[in-house]
VEXVEXLUM-553344 format. One line per 5 residues: number of its first residue (from 1); for each residue x, y, z of C-alpha. Coordinates in steps of 0.2 Angstrom, whole numbers, m for minus. Layout:
NUM	X/Y/Z; ... $
end
This chain:
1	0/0/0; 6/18/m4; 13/30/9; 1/48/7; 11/63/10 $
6	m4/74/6; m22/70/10; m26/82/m6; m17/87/m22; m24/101/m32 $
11	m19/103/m50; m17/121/m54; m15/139/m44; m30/147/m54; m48/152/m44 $
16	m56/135/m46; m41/127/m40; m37/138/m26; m56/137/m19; m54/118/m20 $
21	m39/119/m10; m47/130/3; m62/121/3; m54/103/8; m42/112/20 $
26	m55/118/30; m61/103/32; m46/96/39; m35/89/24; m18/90/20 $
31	m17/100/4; m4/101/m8; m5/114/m24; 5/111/m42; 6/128/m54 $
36	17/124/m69; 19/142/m68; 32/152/m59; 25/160/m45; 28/178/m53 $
41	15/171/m69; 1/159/m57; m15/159/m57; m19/153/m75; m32/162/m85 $
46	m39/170/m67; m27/182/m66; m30/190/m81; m48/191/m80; m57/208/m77 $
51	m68/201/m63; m85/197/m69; m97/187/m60; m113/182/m63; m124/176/m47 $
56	m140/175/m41; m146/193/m34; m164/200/m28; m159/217/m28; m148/231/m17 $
61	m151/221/m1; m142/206/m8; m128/215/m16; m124/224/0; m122/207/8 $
66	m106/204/m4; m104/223/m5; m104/231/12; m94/248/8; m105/252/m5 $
71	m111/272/m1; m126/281/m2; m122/288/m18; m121/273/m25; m137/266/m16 $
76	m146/282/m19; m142/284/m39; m143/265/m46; m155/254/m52; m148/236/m46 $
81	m162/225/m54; m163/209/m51; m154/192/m58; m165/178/m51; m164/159/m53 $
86	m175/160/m67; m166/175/m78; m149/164/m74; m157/145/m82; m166/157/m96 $
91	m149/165/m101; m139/149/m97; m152/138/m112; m152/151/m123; m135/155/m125 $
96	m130/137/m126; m145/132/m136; m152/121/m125; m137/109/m122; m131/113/m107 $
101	m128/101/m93; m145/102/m82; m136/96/m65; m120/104/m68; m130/121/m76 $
106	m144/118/m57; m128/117/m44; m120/131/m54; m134/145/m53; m143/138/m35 $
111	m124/137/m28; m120/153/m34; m126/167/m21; m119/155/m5; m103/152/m16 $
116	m101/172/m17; m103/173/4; m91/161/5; m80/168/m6; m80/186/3 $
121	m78/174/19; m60/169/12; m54/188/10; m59/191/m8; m69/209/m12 $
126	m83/213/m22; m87/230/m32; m103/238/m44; m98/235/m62; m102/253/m64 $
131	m96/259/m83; m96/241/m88; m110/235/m84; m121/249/m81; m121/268/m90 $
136	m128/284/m81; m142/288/m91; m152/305/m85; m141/305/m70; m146/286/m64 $
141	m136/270/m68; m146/254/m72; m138/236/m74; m143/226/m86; m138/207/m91 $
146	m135/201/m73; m119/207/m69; m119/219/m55; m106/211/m46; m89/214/m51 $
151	m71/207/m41; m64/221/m35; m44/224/m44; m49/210/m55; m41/193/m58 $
156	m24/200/m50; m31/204/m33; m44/188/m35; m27/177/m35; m18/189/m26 $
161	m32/187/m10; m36/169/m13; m17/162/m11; m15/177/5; m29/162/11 $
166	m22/149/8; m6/153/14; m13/158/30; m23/140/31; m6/132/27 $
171	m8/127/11; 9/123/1; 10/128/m18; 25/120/m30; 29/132/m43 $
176	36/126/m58; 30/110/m56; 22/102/m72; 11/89/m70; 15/73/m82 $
181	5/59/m78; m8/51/m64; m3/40/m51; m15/23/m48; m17/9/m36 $
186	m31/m1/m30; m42/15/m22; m40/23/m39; m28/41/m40; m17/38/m27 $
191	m6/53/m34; 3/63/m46; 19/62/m56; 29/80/m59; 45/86/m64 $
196	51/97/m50; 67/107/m51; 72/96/m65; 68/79/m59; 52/66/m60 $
201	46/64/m42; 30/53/m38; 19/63/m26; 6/54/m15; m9/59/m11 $
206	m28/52/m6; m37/62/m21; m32/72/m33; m43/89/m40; m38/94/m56 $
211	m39/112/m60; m29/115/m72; m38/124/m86; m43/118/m104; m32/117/m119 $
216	m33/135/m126; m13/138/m128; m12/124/m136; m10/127/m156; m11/108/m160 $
221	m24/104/m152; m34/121/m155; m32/116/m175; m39/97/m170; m53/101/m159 $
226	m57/119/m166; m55/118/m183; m43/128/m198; m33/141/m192; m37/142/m172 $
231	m19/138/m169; m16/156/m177; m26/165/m164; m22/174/m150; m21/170/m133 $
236	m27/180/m119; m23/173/m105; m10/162/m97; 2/150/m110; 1/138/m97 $
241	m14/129/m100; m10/116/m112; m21/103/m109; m12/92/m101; m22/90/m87 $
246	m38/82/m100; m23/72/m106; m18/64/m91; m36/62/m85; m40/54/m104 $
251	m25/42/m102; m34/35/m87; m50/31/m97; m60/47/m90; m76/53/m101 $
256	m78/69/m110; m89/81/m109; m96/97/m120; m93/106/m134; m74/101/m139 $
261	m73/111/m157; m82/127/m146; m72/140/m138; m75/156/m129; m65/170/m139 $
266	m67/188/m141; m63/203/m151; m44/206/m146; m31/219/m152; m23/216/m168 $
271	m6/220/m163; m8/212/m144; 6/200/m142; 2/179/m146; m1/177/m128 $
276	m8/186/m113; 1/200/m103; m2/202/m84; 1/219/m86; m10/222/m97 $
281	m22/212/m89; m39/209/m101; m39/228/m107; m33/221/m126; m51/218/m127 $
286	m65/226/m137; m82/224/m131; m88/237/m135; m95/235/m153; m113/236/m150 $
291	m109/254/m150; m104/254/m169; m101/247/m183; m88/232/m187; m81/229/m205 $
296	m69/214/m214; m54/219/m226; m68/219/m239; m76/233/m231; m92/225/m225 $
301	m103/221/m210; m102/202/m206; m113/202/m191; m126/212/m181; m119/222/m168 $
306	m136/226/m161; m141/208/m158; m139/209/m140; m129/215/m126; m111/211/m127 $
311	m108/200/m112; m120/188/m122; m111/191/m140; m93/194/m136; m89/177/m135 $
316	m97/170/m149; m91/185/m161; m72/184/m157; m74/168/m169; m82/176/m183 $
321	m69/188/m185; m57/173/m186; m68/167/m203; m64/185/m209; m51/187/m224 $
326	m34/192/m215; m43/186/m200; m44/205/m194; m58/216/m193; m61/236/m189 $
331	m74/245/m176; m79/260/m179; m88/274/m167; m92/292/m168; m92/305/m153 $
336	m110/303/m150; m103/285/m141; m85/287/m136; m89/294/m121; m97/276/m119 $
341	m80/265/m125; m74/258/m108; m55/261/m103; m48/247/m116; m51/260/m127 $
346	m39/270/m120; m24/259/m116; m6/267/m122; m3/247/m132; m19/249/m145 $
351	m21/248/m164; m31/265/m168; m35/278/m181; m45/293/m180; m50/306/m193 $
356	m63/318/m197; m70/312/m213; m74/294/m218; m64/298/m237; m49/303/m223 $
361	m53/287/m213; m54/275/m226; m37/274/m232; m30/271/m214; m38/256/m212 $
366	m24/244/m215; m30/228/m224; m48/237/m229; m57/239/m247; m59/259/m243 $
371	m70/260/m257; m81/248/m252; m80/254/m232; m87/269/m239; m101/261/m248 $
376	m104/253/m232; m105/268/m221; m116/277/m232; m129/261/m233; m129/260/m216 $
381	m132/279/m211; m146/279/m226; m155/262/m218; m171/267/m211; m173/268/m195 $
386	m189/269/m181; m190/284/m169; m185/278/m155; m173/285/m141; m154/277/m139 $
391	m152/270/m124; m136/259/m119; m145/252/m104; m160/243/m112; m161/234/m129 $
396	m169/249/m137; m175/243/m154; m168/257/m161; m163/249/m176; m158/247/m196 $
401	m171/240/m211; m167/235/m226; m147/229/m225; m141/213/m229; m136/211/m210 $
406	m148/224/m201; m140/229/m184; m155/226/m171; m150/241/m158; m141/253/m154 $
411	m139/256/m172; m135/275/m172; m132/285/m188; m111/287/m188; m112/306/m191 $
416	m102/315/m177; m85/316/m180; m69/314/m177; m72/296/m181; m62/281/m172 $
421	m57/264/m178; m49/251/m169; m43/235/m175; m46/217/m170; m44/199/m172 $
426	m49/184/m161; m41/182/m146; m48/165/m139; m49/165/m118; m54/145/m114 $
431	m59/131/m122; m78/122/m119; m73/103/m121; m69/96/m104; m71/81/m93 $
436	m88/72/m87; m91/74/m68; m102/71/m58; m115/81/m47; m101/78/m32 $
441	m88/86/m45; m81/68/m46; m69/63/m65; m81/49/m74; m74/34/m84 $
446	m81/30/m101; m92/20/m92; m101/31/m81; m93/28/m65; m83/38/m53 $
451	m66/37/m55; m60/35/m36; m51/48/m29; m50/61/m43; m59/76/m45 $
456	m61/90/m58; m66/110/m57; m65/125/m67; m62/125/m87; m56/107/m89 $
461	m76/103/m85; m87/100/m99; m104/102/m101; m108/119/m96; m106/130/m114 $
466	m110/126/m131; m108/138/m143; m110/153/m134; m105/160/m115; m113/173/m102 $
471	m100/184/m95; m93/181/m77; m102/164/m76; m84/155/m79; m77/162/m63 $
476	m93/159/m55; m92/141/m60; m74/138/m56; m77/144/m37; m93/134/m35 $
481	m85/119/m43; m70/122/m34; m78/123/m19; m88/104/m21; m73/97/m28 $
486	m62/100/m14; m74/96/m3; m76/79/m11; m60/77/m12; m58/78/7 $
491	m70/65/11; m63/53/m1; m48/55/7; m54/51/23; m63/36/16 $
end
């Protein structure tokens, strides 16, 4: 019989890894945590992520549960709305067209208010999404889409508060510490084997979690799973997640799970380096394309900007830019909207052009038919239109007929200059295809059954997004899955 040295390991240093390591320390166990990263560089995709998280909320009183500073200006001046259990399934269906997982999708949203509690519990803060998800309209803000609730600093202080935790709970982290293969024996996982300063060492352990993130920086197995030319997008997070974890798990006969040629990607800056930079955090992003128009090198719309607000678009429509020619693409706002463009707009590292004619414009567009941009522009600014008030909080039907693509809201006239452009291509954030678990978070053979000792959290889970992807629910799903995981993983290993 093997001779455990930890109770628990975890598999990755990200936010579902680190809740997992939290949630079976405080039961007790001996936990042990793996980042292939160095230190300098851990967290995986967490740390570059701008915060959002989706949750279940009934309004102010809720909110200021998670969100106790929040002042009387705030309280006074904003219109919180509501995201109930039933707006969360609705939005969680129609974005993944009915596919996803039902259990997975129910613990998800009915965990997710108590999961935030806990969270604040373990020293991370909360903050209004003010300005990204909510605009002051007649001197009020009103959220819209579900997504009031913001991580304060972002996925820097997320990881930054979450290993403070641990490391106060005695939880030990190896950093540059690649995980190669599982370790098995009669109970099942009984371990991992890594290469630590150098050498292969066999660590011990009653149950492993892994957490370790999908296969997104991975260009072979991006063109494999995803299709032509994904191994030439851009990353925006962390190199580090490779898959390897789904490999080691796959090796061992475990079952997949979800949409394994669907990924969550987004308009990213042209010129942003091939993988994410922590400095930079997620503000190579664009997201703001509901507020103008987007065009290919041939100088045409290829979607609707209007369709719907962009925490339900963006990750969907970071793909399409990829089917482009050139694989780039161009936004493009007037003043009437600037004011609007959230602060990844204004970054010093961006691909931008301004003029104050769209015949000065035009040629600036690098890569672009600047004849047919123009045509474009002027169809769109003739479309007919109903009148109707813009309003950036509401979908507001204010919208084009009559274009091959109409743009359903939001759809402006382009006539205040000076005019901006910024350009984009796909930058790809996590991959959907993952492992089976169970509703206990348990890793599932081919055959249905648990396999003992390992569990699973985070993006290496399958089954909760297809085709499509709400903002903030990835971090809300890594914490709530984290959380069961490592609490499973604790009583297995007192089993």
């Amino acid at each position: 019989m093997a001779e455990f040295e930890q109770d628990v390991i975890v598999v990755g240093a990200g936010n579902a890894a680190t809740c997992a390591a939290l949630s079976a320390r405080e039961n007790g166990a001996r936990v042990l945590m793996l980042e292939v990263a160095p230190e300098d560089q851990r967290g995986g995709n967490s740390a570059f992520t701008g915060g959002a998280f989706r949750i279940v909320y009934h309004g102010g009183e809720d909110l200021a549960r998670l969100i106790p500073d929040m002042n009387e200006t705030e309280l006074r001046d904003v219109d919180f709305g509501t995201y109930s259990e039933d707006q969360y399934f609705d939005d969680m269906g129609r974005l993944t067209q009915y596919r996803c997982d039902p259990d997975l999708t129910e613990i998800l949203i009915r965990s997710s208010f108590d999961t935030g509690l806990w969270m604040r519990q373990n020293g991370v803060r909360f903050q209004l999404g003010l300005g990204r998800q909510a605009f002051r309209v007649e001197g009020r803000f009103k959220f819209w889409g579900g997504l009031a609730c913001h991580i304060w600093g972002g996925g820097k202080e997320l990881m930054k508060a979450l290993h403070a935790r641990a490391a106060r709970a005695g939880v030990q982290v190896l950093y540059e510490t690649p995980a190669i293969a599982l370790l098995t024996g009669d109970r099942g996982v009984e371990g991992v084997r890594v290469r630590h300063q150098g050498r292969l060492r066999e660590l011990r352990a009653k149950a492993v979690v892994l957490a370790c993130g999908g296969f997104e920086a991975n260009a072979e197995m991006r063109a494999r799973y995803l299709g032509p030319n994904w191994d030439l997008a851009k990353v925006r997070g962390s190199r580090f997640n490779t898959g390897q974890g789904l490999k080691m798990a796959l090796d061992l006969g475990a079952a997949v799970h979800g949409h394994w040629s669907g990924a969550h990607s987004v308009a990213w800056d042209l010129n942003a380096p091939p993988f994410g930079d922590l400095e930079v955090g997620d503000r190579f992003q664009k997201h703001n394309y509901p507020f103008g128009i987007v065009v290919n090198a041939r100088g045409e719309r290829f979607l609707d900007e209007g369709l719907d607000f962009h925490s339900y678009t963006y990750a969907q429509y970071g793909g399409e830019i990829l089917k482009q020619p050139g694989m780039f693409a161009w936004q493009i706002f007037d003043q009437k909207v600037v004011h609007l463009l959230r602060e990844e707009y204004r970054i010093p590292r961006i691909t931008k052009q301004q003029a104050d004619s769209f015949e000065s414009l035009a040629p600036r567009l690098e890569g672009v038919d600047a004849g047919r941009f123009l045509e474009t522009i002027r169809a769109f600014n003739a479309a007919p239109r109903p009148q109707v008030p813009f309003n950036p909080n509401i979908r507001d039907g204010l919208c084009t007929s009559g274009l091959a693509i109409d743009k359903t809201n939001w759809a402006q006239r382009l006539d205040q200059p000076p005019y901006q452009a910024f350009a984009v291509t796909t930058g790809i954030t996590f991959t959907f295809g993952g492992l089976k678990i169970s509703n206990a978070a348990e890793v599932e053979d081919t055959a249905g059954r648990p396999i003992g000792g390992l569990f699973a959290a985070g993006e290496i889970v399958g089954g909760l997004f297809y085709h499509n992807y709400a903002s903030g629910t990835g971090l809300m799903a890594g914490a709530v899955f984290g959380r069961l995981a490592g609490r499973g993983a604790d009583a297995a290993a007192r089993r």
